[in-house]
KOLDREN-91501 format. One line per 5 residues: number of its first residue (from 1); their letters; for each residue x negated, y, z negated of N, C-alpha, C. Coordinates in pm, 1 decimal, always signed. Each point is the difference from the previous one (the first is absolute). Layout:
# residues N
NUM> A> X Y Z X Y Z X Y Z | ...
***
This chain:
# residues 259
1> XXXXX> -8370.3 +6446.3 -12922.5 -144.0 -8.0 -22.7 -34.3 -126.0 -77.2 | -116.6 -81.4 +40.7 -67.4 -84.8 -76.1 -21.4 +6.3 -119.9 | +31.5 +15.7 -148.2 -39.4 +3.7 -86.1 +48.0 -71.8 -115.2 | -101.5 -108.3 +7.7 +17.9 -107.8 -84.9 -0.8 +47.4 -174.3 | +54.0 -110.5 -119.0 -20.0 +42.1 -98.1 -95.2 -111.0 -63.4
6> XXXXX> -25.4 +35.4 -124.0 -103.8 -114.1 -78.0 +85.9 -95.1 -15.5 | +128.1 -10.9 -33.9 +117.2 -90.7 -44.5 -20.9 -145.9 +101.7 | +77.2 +134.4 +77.8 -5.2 -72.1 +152.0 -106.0 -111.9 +46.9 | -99.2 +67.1 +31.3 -132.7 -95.2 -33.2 -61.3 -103.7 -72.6 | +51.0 +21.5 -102.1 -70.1 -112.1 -116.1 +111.3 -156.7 +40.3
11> XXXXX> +144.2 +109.5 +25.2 +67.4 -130.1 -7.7 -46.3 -98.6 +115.1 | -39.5 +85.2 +137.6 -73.2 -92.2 +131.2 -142.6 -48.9 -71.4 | -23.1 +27.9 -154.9 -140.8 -68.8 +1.9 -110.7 +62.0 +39.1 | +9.4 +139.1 +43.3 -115.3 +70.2 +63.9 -28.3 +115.9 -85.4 | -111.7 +40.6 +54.7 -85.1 +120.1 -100.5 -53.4 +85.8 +68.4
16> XXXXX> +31.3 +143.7 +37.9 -17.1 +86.1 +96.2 -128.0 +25.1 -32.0 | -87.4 +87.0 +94.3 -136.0 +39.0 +57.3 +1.8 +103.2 -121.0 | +121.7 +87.7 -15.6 -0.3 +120.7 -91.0 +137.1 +83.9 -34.1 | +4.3 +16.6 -106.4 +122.6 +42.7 -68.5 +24.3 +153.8 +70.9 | +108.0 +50.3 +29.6 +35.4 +141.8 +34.0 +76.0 +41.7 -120.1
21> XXXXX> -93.4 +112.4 -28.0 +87.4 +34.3 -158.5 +86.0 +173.0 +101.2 | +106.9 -11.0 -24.7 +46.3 +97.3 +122.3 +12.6 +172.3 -168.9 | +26.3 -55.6 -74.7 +7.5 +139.7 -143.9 +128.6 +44.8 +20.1 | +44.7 +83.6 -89.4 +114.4 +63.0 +8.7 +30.4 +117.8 +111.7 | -102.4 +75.9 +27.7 +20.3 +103.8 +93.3 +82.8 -81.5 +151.6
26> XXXXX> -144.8 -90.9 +73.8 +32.8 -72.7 +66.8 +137.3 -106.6 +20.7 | +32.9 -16.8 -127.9 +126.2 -66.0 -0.1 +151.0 +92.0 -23.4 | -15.3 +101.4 -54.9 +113.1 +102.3 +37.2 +15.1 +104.7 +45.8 | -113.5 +51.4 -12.9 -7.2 +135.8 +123.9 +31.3 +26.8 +144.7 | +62.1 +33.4 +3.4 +43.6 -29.7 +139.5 -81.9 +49.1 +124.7
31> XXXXX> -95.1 +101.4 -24.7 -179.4 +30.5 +71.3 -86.6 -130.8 -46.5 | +2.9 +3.1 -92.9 -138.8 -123.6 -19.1 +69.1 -132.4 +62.4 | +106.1 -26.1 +6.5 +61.0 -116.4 +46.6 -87.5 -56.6 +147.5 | +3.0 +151.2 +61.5 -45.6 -26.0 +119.8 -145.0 -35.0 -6.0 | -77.5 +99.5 -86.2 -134.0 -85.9 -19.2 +2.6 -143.3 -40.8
36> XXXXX> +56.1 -86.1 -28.3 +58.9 -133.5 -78.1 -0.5 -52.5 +150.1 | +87.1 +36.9 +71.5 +65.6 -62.4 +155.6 -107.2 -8.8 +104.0 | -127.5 +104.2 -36.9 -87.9 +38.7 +105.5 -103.0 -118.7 -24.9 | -32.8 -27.9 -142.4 -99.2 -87.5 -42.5 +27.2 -150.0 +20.2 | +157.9 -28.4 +1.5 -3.6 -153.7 -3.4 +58.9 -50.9 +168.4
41> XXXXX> -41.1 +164.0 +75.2 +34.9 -91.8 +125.1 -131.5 -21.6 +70.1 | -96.9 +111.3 -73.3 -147.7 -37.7 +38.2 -62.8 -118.7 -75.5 | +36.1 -37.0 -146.7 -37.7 -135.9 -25.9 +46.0 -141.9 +94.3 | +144.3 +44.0 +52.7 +46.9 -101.9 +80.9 -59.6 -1.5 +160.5 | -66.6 +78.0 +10.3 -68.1 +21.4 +124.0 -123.1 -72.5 +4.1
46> XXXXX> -61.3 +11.7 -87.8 -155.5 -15.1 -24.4 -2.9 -161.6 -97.9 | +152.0 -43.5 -0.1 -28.5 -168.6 -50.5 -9.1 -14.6 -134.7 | +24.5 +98.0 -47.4 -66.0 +20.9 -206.9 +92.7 -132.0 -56.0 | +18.3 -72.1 -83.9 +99.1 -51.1 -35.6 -15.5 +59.9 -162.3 | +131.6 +51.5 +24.4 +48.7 +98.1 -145.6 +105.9 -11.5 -32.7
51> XXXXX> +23.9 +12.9 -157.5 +161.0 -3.9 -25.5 -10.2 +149.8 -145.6 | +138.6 -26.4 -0.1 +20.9 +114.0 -64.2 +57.9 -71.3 -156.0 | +44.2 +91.7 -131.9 +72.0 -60.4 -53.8 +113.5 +39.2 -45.4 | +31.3 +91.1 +97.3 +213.7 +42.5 +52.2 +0.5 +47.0 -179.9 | +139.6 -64.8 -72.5 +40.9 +83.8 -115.1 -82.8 -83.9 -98.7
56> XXXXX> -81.5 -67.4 +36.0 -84.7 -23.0 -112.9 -123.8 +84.7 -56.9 | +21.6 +81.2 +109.9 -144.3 +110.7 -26.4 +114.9 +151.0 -92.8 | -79.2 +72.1 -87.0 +10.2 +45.4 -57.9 -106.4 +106.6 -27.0 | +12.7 +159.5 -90.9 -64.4 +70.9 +32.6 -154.1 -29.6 -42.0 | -140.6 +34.3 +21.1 -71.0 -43.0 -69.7 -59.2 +68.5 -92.6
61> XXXXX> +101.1 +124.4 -15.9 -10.4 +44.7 -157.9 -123.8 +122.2 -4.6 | -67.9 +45.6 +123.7 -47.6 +118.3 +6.0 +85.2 +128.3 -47.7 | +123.0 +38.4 +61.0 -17.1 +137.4 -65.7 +34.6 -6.6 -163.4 | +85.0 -144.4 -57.1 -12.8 +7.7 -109.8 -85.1 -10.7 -75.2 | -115.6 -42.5 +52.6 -163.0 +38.9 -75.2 -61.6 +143.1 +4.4
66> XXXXX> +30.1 +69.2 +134.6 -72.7 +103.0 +9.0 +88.7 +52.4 -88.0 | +135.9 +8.4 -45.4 +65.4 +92.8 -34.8 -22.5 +12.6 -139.2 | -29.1 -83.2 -72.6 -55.3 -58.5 -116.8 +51.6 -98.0 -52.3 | +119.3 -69.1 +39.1 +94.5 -81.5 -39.0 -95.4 -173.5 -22.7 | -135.7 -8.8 -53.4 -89.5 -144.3 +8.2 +128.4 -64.8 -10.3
71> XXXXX> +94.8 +20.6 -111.0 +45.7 -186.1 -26.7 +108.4 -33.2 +104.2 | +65.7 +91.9 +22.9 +82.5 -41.5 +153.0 -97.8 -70.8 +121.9 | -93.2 +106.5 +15.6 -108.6 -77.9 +136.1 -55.4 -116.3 -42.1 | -25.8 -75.1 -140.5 -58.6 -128.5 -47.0 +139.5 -110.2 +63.3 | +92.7 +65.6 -61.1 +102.3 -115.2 -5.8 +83.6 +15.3 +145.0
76> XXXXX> -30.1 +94.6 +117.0 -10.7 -14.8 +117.5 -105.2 -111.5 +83.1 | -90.3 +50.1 -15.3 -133.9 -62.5 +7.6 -6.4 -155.6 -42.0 | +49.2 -55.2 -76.8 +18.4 -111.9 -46.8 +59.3 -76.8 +59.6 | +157.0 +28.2 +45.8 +45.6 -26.3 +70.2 -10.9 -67.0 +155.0 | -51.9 +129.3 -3.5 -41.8 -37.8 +185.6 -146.9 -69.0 -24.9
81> XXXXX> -112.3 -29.8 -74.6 -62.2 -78.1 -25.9 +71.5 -190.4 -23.0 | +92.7 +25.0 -88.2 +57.8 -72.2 +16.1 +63.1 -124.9 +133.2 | +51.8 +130.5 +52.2 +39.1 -41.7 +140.6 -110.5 -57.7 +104.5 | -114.0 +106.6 -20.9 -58.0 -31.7 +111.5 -95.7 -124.4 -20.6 | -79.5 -68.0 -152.8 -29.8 -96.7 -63.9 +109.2 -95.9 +46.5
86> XXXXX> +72.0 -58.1 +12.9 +97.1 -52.8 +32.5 -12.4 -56.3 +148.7 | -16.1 +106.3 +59.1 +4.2 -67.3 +178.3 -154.9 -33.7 +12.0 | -126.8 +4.7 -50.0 -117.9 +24.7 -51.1 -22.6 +72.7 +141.5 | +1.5 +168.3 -48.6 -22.5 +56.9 +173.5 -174.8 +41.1 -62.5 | -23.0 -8.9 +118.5 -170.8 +52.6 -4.6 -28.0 +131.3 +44.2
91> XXXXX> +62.1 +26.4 +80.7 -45.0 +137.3 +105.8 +132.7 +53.5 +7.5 | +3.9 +158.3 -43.9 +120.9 +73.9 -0.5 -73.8 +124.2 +142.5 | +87.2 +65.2 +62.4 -6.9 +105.6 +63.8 +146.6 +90.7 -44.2 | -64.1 +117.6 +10.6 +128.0 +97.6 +25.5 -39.0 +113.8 +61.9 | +104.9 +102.3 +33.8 -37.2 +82.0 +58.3 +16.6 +114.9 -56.6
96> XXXXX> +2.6 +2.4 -154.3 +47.9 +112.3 -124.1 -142.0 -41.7 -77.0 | -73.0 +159.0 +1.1 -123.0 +26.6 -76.6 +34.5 +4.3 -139.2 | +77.4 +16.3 -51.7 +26.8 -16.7 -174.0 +55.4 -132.1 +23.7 | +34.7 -128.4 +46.5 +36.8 -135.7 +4.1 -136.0 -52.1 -21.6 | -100.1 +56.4 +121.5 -119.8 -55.4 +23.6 -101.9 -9.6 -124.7
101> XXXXX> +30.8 +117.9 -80.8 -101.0 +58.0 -60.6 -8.9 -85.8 -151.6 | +161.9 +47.6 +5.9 +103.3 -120.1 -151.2 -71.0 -210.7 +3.3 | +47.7 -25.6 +108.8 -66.9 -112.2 -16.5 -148.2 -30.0 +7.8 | -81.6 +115.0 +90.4 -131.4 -61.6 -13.3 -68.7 +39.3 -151.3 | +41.2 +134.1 -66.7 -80.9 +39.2 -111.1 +21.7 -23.6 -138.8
106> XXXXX> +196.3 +0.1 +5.9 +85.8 -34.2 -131.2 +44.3 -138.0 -40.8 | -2.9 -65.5 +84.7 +81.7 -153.6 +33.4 -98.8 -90.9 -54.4 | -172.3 -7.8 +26.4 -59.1 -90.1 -54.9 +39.5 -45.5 -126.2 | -17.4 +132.5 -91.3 -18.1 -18.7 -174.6 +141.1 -49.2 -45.0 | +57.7 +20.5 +59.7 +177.4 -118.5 -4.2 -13.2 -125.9 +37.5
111> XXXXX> -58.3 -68.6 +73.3 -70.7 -92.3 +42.2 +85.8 -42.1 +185.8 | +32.9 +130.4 +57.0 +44.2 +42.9 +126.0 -118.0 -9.4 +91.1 | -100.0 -92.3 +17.3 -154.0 -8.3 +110.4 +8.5 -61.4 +162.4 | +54.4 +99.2 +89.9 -7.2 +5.0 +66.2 -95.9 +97.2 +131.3 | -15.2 -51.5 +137.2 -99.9 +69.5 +87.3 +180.8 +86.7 +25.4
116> XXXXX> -83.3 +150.1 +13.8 +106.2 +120.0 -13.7 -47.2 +34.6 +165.9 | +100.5 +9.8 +90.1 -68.5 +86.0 +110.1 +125.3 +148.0 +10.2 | -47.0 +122.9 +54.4 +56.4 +110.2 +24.3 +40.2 -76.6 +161.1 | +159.3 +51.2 +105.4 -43.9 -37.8 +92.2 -59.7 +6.3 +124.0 | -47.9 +166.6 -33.8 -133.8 +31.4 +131.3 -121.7 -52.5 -35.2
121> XXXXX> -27.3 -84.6 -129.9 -151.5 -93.8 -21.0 +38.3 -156.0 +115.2 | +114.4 -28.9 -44.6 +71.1 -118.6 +84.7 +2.5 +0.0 +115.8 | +53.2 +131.0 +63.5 -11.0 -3.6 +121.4 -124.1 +22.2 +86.5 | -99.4 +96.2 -53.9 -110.7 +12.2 +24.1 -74.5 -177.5 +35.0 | +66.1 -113.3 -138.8 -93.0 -119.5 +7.9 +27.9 -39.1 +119.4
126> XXXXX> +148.3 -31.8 -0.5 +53.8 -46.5 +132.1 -76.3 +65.2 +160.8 | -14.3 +95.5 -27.0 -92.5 +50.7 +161.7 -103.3 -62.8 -21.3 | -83.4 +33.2 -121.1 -122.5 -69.6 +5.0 -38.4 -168.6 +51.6 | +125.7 -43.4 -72.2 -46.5 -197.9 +57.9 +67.1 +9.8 +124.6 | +103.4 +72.0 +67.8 +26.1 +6.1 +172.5 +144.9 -50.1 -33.9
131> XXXXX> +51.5 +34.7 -86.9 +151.9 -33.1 +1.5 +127.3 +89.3 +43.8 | -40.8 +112.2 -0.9 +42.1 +92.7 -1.7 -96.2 +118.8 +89.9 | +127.4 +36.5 +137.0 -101.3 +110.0 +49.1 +85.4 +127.8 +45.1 | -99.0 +100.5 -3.7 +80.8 +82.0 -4.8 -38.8 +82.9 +185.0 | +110.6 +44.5 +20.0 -6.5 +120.0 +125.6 +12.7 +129.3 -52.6
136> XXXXX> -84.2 +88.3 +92.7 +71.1 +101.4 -52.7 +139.8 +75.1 +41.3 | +55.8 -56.6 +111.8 +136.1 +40.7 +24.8 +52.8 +127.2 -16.2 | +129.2 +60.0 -22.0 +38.2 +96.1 -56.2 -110.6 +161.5 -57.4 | -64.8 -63.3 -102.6 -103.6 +56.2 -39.9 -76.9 +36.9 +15.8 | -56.1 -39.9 +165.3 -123.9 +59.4 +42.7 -18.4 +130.5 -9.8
141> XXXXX> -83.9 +67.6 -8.7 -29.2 +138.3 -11.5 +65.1 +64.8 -116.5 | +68.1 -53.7 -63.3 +82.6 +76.7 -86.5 -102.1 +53.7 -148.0 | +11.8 +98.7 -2.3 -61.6 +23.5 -144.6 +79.6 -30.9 -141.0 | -43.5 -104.4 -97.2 +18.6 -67.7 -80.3 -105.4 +62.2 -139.8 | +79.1 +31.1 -120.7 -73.1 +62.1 -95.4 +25.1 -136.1 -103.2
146> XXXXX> -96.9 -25.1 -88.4 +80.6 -106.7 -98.5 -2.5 +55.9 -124.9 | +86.3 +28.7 -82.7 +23.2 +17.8 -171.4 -20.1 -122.9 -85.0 | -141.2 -7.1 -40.0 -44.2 -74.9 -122.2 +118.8 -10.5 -95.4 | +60.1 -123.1 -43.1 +81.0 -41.6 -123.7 -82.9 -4.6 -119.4 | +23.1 +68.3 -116.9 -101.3 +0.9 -85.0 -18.0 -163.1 -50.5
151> XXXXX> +109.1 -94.9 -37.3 -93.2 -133.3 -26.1 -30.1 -108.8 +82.1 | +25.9 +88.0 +82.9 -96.5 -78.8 +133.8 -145.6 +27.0 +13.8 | -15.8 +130.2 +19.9 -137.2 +113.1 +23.8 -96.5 +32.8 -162.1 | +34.9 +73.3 -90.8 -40.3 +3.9 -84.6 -11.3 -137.6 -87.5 | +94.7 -45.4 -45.2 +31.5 -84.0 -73.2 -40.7 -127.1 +36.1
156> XXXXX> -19.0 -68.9 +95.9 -44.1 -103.2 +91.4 -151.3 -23.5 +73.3 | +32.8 +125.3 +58.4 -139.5 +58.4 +86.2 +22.5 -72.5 +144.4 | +162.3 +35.2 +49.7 +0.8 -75.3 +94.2 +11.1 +59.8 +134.3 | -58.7 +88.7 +71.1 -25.9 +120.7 +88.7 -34.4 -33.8 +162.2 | -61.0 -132.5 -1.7 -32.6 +7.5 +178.4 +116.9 -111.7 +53.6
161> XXXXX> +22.9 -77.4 -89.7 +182.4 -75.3 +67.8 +46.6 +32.7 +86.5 | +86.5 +113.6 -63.7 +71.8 +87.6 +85.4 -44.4 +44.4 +103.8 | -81.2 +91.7 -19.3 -83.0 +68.4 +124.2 -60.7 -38.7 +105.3 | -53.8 -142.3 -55.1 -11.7 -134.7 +138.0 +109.6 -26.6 +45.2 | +104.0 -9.1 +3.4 +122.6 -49.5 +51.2 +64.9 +121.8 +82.2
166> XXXXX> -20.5 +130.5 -82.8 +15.4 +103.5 +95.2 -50.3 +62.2 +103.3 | -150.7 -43.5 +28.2 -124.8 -33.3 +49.6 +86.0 -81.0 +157.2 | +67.1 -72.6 -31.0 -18.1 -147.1 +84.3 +89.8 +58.5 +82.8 | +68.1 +77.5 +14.0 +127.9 +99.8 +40.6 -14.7 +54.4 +101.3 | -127.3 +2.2 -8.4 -56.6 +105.7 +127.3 +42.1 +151.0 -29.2
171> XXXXX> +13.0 +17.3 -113.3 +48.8 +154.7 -0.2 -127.6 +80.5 -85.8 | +62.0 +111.1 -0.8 -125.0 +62.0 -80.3 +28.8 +41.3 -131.1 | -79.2 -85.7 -94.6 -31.4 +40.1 -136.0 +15.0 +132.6 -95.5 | +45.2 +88.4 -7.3 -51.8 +123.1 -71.7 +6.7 +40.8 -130.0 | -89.6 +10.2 -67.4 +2.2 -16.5 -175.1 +2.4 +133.7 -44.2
176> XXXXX> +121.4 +5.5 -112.9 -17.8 +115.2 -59.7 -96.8 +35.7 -98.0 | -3.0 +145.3 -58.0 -115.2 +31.2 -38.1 +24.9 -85.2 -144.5 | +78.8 -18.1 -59.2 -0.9 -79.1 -141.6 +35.6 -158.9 +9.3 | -104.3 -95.5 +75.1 +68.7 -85.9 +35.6 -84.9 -162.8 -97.4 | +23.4 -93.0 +18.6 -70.9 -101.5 -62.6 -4.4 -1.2 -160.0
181> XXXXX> -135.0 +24.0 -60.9 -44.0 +47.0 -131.0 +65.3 +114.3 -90.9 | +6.8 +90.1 +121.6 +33.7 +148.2 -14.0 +127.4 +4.0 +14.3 | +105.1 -76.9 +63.5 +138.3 -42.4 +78.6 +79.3 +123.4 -195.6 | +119.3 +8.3 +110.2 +93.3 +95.9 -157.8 +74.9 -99.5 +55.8 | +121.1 -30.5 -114.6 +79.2 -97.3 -68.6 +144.3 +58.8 +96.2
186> XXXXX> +75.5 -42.8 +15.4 +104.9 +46.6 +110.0 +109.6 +26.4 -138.4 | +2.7 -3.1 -113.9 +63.2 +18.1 -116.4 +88.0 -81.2 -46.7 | +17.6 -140.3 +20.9 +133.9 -101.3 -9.0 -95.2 -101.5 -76.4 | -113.0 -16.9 -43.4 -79.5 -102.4 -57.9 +17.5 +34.7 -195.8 | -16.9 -123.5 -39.3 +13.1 +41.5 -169.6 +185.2 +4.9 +3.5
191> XXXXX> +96.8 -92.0 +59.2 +116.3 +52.1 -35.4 +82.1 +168.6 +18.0 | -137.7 +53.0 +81.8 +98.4 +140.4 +14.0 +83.9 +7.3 +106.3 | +10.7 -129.8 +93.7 +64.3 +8.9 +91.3 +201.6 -47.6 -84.2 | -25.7 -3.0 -95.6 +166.0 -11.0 -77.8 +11.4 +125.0 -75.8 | -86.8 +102.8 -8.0 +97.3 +91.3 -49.8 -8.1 +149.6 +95.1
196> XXXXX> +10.8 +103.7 -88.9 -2.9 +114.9 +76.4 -121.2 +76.2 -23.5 | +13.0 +71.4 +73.4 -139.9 +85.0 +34.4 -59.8 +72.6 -180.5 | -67.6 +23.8 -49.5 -30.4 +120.6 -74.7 -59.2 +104.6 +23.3 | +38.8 +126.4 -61.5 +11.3 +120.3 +52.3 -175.6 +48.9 +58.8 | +28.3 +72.7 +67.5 -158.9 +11.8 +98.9 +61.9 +105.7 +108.9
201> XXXXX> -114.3 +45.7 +78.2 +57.0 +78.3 +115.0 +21.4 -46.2 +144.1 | -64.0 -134.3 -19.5 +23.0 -111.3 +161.0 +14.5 -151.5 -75.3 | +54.6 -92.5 +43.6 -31.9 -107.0 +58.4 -89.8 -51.3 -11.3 | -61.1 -111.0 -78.0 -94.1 -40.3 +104.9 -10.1 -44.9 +122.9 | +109.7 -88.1 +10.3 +59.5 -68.8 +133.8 -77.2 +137.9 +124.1
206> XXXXX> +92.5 +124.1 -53.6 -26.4 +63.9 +90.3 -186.1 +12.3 +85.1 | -10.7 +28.8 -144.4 -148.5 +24.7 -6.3 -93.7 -100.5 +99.0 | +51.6 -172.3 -11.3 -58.8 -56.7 +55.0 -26.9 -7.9 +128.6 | +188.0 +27.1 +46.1 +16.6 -3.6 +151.1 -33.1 +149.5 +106.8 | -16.2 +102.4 -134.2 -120.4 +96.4 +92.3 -159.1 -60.0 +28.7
211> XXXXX> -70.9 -72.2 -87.8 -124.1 -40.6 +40.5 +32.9 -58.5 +160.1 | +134.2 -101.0 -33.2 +21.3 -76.2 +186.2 -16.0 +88.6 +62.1 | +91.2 +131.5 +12.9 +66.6 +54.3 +142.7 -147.1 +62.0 +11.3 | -65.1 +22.1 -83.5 -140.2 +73.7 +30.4 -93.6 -76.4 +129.5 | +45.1 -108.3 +10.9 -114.3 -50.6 +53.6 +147.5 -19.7 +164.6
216> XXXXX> +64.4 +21.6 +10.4 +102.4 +11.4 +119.7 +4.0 -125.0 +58.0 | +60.2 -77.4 -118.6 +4.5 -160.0 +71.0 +106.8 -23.9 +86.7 | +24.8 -99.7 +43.2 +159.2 -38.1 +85.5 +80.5 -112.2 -101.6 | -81.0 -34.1 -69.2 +14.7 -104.5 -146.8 -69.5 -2.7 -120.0 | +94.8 +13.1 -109.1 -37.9 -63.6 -103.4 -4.6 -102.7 -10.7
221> XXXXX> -98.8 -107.0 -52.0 -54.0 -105.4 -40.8 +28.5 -30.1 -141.3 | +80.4 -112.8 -19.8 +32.0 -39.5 -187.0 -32.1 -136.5 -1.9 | -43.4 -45.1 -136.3 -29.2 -131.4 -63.3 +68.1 -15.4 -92.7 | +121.5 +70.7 -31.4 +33.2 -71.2 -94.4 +165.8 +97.5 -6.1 | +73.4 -79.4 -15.1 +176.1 +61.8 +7.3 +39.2 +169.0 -81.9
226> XXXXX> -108.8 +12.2 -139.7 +34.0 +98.8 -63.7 -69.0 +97.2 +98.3 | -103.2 +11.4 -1.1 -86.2 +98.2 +58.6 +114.8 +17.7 +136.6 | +25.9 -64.5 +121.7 +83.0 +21.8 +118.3 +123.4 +23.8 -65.8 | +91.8 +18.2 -74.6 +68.6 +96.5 -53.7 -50.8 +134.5 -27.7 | -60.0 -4.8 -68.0 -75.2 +159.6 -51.1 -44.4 +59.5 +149.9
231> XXXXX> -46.4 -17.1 +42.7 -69.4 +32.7 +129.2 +120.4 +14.6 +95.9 | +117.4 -63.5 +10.4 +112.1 +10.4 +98.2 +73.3 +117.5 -76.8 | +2.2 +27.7 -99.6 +64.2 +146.0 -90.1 -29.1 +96.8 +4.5 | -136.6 -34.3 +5.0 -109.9 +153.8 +54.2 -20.1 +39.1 +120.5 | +34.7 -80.2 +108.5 -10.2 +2.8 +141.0 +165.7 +96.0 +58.4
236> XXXXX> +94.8 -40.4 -83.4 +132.6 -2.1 +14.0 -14.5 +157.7 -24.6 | -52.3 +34.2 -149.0 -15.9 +120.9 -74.1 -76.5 +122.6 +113.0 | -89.0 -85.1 +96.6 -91.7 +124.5 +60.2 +103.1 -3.5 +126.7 | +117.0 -47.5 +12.8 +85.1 -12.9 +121.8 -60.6 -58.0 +104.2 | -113.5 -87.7 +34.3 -55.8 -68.7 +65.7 +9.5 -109.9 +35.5
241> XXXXX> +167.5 -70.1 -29.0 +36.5 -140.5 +0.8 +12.7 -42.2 +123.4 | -0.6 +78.2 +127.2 +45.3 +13.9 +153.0 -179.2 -31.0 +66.9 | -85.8 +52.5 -69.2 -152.1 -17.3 +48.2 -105.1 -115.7 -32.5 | +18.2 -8.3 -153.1 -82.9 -113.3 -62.6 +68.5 -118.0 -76.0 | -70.0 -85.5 +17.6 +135.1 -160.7 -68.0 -106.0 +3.9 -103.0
246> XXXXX> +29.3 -68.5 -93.4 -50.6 -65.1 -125.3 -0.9 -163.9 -10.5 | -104.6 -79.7 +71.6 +31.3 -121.1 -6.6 -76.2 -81.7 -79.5 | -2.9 -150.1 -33.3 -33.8 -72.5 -69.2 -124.6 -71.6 +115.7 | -116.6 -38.6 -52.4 -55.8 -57.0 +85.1 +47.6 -153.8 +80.1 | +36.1 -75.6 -108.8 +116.9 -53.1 +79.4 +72.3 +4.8 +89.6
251> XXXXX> +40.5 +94.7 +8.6 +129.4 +53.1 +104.8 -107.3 +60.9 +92.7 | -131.0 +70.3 +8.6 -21.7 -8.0 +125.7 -65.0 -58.7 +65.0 | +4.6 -146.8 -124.9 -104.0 -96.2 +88.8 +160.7 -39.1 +88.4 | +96.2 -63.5 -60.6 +107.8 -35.4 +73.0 +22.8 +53.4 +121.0 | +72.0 +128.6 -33.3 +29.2 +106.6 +87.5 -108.4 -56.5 +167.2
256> XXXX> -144.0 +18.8 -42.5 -87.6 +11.0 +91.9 +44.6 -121.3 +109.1 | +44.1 -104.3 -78.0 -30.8 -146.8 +52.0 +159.8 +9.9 +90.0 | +83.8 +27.3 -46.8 +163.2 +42.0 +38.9 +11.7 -128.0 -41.2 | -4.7 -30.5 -159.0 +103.0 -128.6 -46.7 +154.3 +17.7 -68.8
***
């Protein structure tokens, strides 16, 4: 795969269109990987010129903020400010809603000022100026539910992205009853996706991925790597792994295109 680094680049003298901040999920998970694989073969499709910054990128210190840990996430944060001051990047994308959220809301007052995109806002732009088009392929007819990421949706207010892109699919839309504003948290946000459950009589996970099956999709819809974990656990949990996939919008813009 095409995927240049900032290193790489600077030494040819050049300065990419936009930084791919890929996060930790994306870089070792071996599910989100594929969301990682789905996004930079559609950037390489659609002409983006992007680079990444391989082992120079580092965590950006969300769950050690949510968790309460400030002075670890400062002197994370610094860091990769550091780094990214350095290549002077202007425009970051990722495809991790706590990445997105970390640099557009926490990063200023460090003096981290960059344009933050989520990457169904990105891809959405890309259709919009004609760079990027989508078929609906595969997907046609298929019923497609999407699960709001809370700092994407709440936290952002970032809600028709996605849904335009799922829109473009040719498939059909179907929203659950707690969705957008109202959307419930898939339970992995705030760092709870590193420890264990506390005591309760469900899940939330579970909880969430009953709102899905309610609406009898053929897919789950994710924006963001934690949430499509949680949602692939709960799907697994209702024994439904043979009926409904859990995908990244990414992956079914890819998927759609057969890149």
């Amino acid at each position: 795969m095409n995927v240049p680094t900032m290193a790489e680049m600077m030494a040819q003298g050049k300065q990419p269109e936009v930084l791919f901040w890929v996060g930790c999920a994306g870089s070792f998970d071996d599910r989100a990987k594929k969301i990682t694989k789905a996004f930079v073969k559609i950037l390489n499709k659609a002409n983006v010129d992007f680079a990444v910054l391989g082992t120079e990128e580092s965590c950006t210190g969300d769950p050690a903020k949510r968790a309460g840990n400030e002075f670890l996430f400062q002197m994370q944060a610094m860091t990769n400010i550091e780094v990214l001051n350095g290549y002077e990047v202007k425009k970051i994308v990722t495809a991790c809603p706590h990445c997105f959220n970390t640099f557009k809301n926490e990063y200023p007052e460090l003096g981290g000022k960059y344009q933050v995109y989520h990457h169904t806002e990105f891809l959405k732009s890309l259709l919009d100026e004609g760079r990027l088009t989508i078929e609906g392929g595969k997907f046609k007819g298929k019923k497609i539910t999407f699960h709001d990421p809370c700092y994407l949706g709440r936290a952002n207010d970032i809600y028709e992205a996605p849904r335009d892109l799922i829109k473009k699919l040719d498939s059909e839309l179907v929203e659950m009853k707690r969705s957008r504003a109202k959307g419930l948290c898939c339970g992995a946000g705030g760092a709870q996706m590193f420890k264990d459950a506390e005591k309760g009589n469900k899940d939330i996970n579970i909880e969430r991925t009953e709102d899905a099956l309610k609406t009898n999709p053929n897919i789950i819809a994710t924006g963001c790597p934690f949430c499509n974990t949680m949602m692939t656990d709960g799907i697994k949990a209702a024994d439904k792994e043979n009926e409904i996939e859990v995908l990244d919008i990414a992956e079914l813009i890819a998927n759609a295109e057969d890149l």
